[in-house]
C-alpha positions in Angstrom: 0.0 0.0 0.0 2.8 2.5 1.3 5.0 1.7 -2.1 1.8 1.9 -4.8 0.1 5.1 -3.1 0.3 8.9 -2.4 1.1 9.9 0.9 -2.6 11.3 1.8 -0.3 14.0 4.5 0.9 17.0 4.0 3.8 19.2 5.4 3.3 22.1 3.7 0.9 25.2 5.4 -2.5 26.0 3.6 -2.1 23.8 1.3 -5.5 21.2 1.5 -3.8 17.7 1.9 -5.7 14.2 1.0 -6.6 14.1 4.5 -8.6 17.2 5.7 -10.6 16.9 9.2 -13.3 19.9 8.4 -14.8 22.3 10.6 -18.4 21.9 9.9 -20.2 24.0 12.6 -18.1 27.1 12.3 -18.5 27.1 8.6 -21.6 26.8 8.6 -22.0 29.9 11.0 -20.1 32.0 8.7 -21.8 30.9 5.5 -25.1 30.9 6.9 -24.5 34.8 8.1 -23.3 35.8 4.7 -26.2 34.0 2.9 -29.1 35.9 4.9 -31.2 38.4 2.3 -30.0 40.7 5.1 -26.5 39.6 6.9 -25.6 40.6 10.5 -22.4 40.4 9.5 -20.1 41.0 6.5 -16.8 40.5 8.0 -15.1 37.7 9.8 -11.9 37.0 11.4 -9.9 33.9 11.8 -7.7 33.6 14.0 -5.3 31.0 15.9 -1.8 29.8 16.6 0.4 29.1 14.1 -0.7 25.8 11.6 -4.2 25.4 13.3 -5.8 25.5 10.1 -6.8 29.1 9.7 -5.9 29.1 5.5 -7.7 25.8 5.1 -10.4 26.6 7.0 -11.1 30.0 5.0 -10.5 28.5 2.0 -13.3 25.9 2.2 -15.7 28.7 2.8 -14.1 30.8 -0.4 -14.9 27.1 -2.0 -18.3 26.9 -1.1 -19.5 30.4 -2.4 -17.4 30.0 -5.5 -20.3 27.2 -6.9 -22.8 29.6 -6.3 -23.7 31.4 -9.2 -24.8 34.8 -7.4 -21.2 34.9 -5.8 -17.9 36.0 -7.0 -14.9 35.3 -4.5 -11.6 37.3 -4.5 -8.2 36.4 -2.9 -6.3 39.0 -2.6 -2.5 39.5 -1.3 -2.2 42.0 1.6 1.4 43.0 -0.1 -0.3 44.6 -3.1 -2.3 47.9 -3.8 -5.2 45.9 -2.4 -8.1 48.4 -3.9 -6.1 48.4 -7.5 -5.6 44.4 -7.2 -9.5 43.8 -6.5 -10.5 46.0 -9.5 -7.8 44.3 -11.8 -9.2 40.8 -10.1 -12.8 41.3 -10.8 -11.9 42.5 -14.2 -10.6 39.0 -15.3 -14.2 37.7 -15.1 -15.4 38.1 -18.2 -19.0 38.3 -17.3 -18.3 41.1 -14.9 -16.6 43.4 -17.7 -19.2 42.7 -20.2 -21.7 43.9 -17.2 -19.4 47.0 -16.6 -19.2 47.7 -19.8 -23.1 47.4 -20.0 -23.6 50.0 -17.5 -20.6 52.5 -18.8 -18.0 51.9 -15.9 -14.8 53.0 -17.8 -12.3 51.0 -16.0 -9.4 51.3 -18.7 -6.9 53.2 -16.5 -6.9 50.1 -14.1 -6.6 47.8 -17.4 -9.6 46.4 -17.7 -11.6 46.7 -21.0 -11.7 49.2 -22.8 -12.4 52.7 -23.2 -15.8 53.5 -23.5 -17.1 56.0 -25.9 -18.7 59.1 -23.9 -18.1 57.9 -20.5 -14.7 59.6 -19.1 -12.9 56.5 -17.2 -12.7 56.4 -13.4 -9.5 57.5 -11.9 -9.9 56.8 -8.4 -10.2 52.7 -7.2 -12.4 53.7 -4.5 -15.3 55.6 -6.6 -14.4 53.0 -8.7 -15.4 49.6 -6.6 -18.2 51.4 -5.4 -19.8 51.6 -8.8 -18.7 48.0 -9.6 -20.5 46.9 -6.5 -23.9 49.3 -7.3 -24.0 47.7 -10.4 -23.5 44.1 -8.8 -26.4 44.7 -6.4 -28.3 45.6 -9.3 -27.6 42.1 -10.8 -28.6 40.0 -7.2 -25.0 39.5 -7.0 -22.6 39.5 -4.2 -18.9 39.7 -3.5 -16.6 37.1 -0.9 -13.0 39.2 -0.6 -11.0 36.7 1.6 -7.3 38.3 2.7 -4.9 35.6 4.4 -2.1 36.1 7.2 -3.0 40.2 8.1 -0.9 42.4 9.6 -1.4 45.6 10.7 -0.1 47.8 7.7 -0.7 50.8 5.9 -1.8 49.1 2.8 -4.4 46.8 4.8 -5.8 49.7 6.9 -6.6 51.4 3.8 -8.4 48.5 2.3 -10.3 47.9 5.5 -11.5 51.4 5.6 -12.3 51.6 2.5 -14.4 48.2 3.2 -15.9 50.1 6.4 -17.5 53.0 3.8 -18.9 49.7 1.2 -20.7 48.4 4.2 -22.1 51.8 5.6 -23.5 52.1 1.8 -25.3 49.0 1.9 -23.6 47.6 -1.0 -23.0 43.9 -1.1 -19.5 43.0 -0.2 -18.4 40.1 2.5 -14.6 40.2 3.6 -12.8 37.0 5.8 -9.4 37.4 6.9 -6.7 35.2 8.7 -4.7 36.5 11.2 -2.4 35.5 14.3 -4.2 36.7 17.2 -1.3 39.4 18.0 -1.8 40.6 14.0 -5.4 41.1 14.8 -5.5 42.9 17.8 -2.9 45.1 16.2 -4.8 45.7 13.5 -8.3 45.8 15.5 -6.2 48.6 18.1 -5.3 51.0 15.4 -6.7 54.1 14.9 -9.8 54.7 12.6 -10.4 50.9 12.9 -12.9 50.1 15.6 -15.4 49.1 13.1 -13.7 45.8 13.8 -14.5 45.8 16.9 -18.1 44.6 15.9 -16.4 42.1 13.5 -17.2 38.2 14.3 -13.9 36.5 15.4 -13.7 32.6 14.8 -10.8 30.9 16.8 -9.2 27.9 15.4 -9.5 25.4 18.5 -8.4 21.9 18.5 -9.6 19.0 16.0 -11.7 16.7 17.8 -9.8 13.9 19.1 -12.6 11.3 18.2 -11.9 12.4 14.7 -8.2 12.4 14.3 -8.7 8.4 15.8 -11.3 7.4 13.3 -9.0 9.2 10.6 -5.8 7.6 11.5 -7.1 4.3 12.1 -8.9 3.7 9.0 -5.8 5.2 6.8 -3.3 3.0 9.0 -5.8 -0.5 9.2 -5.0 0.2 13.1 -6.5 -1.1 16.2 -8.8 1.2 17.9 -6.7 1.6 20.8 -3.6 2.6 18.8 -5.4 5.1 16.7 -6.5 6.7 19.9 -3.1 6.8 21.3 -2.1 7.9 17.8 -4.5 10.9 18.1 -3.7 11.8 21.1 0.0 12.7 20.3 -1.1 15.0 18.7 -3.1 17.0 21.5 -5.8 18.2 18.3 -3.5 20.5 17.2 -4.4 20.7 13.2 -0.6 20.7 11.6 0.6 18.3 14.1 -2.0 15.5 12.7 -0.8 16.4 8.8 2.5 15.9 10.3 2.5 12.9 12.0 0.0 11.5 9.2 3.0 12.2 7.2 5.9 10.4 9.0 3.7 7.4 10.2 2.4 6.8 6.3 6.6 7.5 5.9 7.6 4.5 8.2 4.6 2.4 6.8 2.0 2.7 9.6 4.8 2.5 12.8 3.5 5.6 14.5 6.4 4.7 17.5 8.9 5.5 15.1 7.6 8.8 13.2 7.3 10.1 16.8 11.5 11.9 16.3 10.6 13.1 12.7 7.1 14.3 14.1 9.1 16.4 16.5 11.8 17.9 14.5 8.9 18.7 11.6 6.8 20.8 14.2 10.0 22.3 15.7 11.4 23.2 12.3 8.2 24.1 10.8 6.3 25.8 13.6 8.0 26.5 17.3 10.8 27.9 16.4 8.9 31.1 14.5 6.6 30.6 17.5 9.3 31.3 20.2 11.0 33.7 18.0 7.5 35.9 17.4 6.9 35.6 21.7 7.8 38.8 24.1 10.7 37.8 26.3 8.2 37.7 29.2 5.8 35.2 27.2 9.2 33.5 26.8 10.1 33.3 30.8 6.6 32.2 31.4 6.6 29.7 28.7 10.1 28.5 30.0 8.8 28.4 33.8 6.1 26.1 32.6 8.2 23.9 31.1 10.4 23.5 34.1 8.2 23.9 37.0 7.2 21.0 39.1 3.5 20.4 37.8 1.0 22.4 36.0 -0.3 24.1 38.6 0.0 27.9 38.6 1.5 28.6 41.9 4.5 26.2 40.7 4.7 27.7 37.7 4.9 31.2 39.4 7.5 30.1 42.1 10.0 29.2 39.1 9.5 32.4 38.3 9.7 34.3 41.5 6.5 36.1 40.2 3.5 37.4 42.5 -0.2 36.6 41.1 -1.2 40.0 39.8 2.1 40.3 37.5 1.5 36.6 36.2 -2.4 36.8 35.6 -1.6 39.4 31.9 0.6 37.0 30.9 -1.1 34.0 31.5 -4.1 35.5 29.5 -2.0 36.4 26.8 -1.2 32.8 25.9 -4.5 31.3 26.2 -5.5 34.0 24.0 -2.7 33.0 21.6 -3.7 29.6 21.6 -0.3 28.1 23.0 -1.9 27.9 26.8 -5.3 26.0 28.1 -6.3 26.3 31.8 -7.5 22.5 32.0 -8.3 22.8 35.4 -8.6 25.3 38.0 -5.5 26.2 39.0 -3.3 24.6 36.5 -1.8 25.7 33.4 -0.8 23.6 30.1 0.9 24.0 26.6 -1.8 23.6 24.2 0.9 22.1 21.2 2.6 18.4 21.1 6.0 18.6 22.8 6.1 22.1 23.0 7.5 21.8 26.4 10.0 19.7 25.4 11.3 22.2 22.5 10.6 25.0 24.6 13.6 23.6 26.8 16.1 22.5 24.3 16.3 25.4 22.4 16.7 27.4 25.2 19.5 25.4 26.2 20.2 25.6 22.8 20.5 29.5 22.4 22.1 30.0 25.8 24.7 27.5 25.0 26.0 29.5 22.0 
């Protein structure tokens, strides 16, 4: 089987691998908003640690509206002239232009069509989209923009606000953007951008464990108890099953022995930019849970010599991040595989040098 087939795993991010576990209830909520006749909501934000499946997730809703006739979905690259890109984007679909065109929207300085006799041609991509989007709500149609990986950037918070003025004119545009948590609050704290404020946020949490089992154990012909121990290696965490999918279908089906590649891959791939991206306090905390006695808080905070009030922010800040879960009151864990482990060796690692 191994020799003759594909490995169904994947090691690259966003990229949709044979073996996808989907998110069914949180699409759902977002496609069901956006289809209303009147939507709630016209922009949501994904957001989670590093590989939980943000690009994946948001590009199985982009997926969804793309077979609906009434829809067109744009992807657009936050390192771009995002307003110019979305013109130039809509412009490639031929029925669009031929509808532009239709309705005398010169768009020939942005390089789509062509000039249109006694219409002058819009100069600005703002006044520009907005016509483009009238003339689409004429037509029963609607717009899906979906933006991966945000940052908080000039470019981005004119797009947004830009996006803010479509929505106050009732025209019929959706956005859905990805984004590490830190990204988004940036970008949520900036001035002139509280409008995102009201945006629905949808957090990446762990794959169902039940799931990754029945996955694993019908790819691997293992025994139920295996496939659960298999599964729960991998603590839910969305890369971390591609991954040691991966090595497992690598060492035909001997999950014991993918467990050093599965490892190295999720240090290499994933903590290290983790650690790297951390505040050196997130670091000390992260450190003192990986070397305190147990998981409990007050052992945590006694490796670090810390009183309750000045570790509370920081223990937010990671569960907010997605690399801490309180499990139980009191205690404190690492939400990835091994992270503790890694967390230790490379700072042995880095103070060794």
């Amino acid at each position: 089987m191994y020799e003759s087939a594909k490995n169904p795993y994947t090691l690259q991010f966003g990229s949709e691998p044979g073996q996808i576990i989907t998110r069914e209830m949180q699409g759902e909520q977002i496609i069901e908003t956006f289809s209303a006749e009147r939507p709630p909501q016209q922009t949501y934000m994904i957001t989670g640690v590093r590989g939980s499946g943000k690009t994946v997730f948001m590009g199985a809703i982009v997926e969804h509206f793309q077979k609906r006739k009434d829809w067109v979905c744009v992807n657009l690259s936050t390192g771009q002239d995002m307003l110019t890109g979305l013109i130039s984007k809509m412009g490639n679909r031929q029925g669009l232009v031929r509808q532009f065109k239709a309705a005398s929207i010169n768009l020939s300085l942005f390089g789509v069509g062509v000039s249109i006799s006694g219409s002058l041609p819009l100069s600005d991509p703002e006044t520009a989209l907005e016509k483009m989007l009238a003339n689409m709500k004429e037509h029963g149609q609607r717009l899906l923009i979906a933006v991966d990986e945000i940052t908080n950037t000039a470019e981005i918070k004119k797009f947004c606000s830009s996006f803010q003025l479509f929505v106050r004119e009732k025209l019929p545009v959706f956005l859905i953007m990805t984004g590490l948590y830190e990204n988004i609050e940036s970008l949520r704290n900036a001035p002139d951008m509280t409008f995102l404020y009201r945006a629905e946020r949808v957090v990446m949490e762990p794959l169902n464990l039940m799931t990754i089992a029945d996955h694993y154990q019908q790819t691997f012909s293992l025994e139920r108890e295996n496939a659960l121990q298999m599964a729960a290696l991998t603590k839910g965490y969305s890369f971390a099953f591609q991954v040691l999918g991966y090595y497992t279908w690598a060492h035909k089906g001997k999950y014991e022995e993918a467990r050093e590649d599965f490892y190295q891959r999720l240090s290499e791939y994933s903590y290290i930019k983790i650690w790297t991206s951390a505040s050196e306090k997130d670091r000390q905390v992260m450190l003192a849970m990986a070397n305190a006695k147990t998981n409990r808080i007050q052992d945590i905070r006694e490796e670090l010599g810390w009183q309750a009030g000045q570790f509370s922010p920081y223990r937010e800040r990671l569960i907010r991040r997605g690399l801490a879960v309180s499990s139980s009151y009191g205690c404190l864990d690492f939400t990835l595989p091994d992270f503790g482990r890694f967390v230790v060796e490379y700072h042995l690692l880095l103070t060794a040098e």
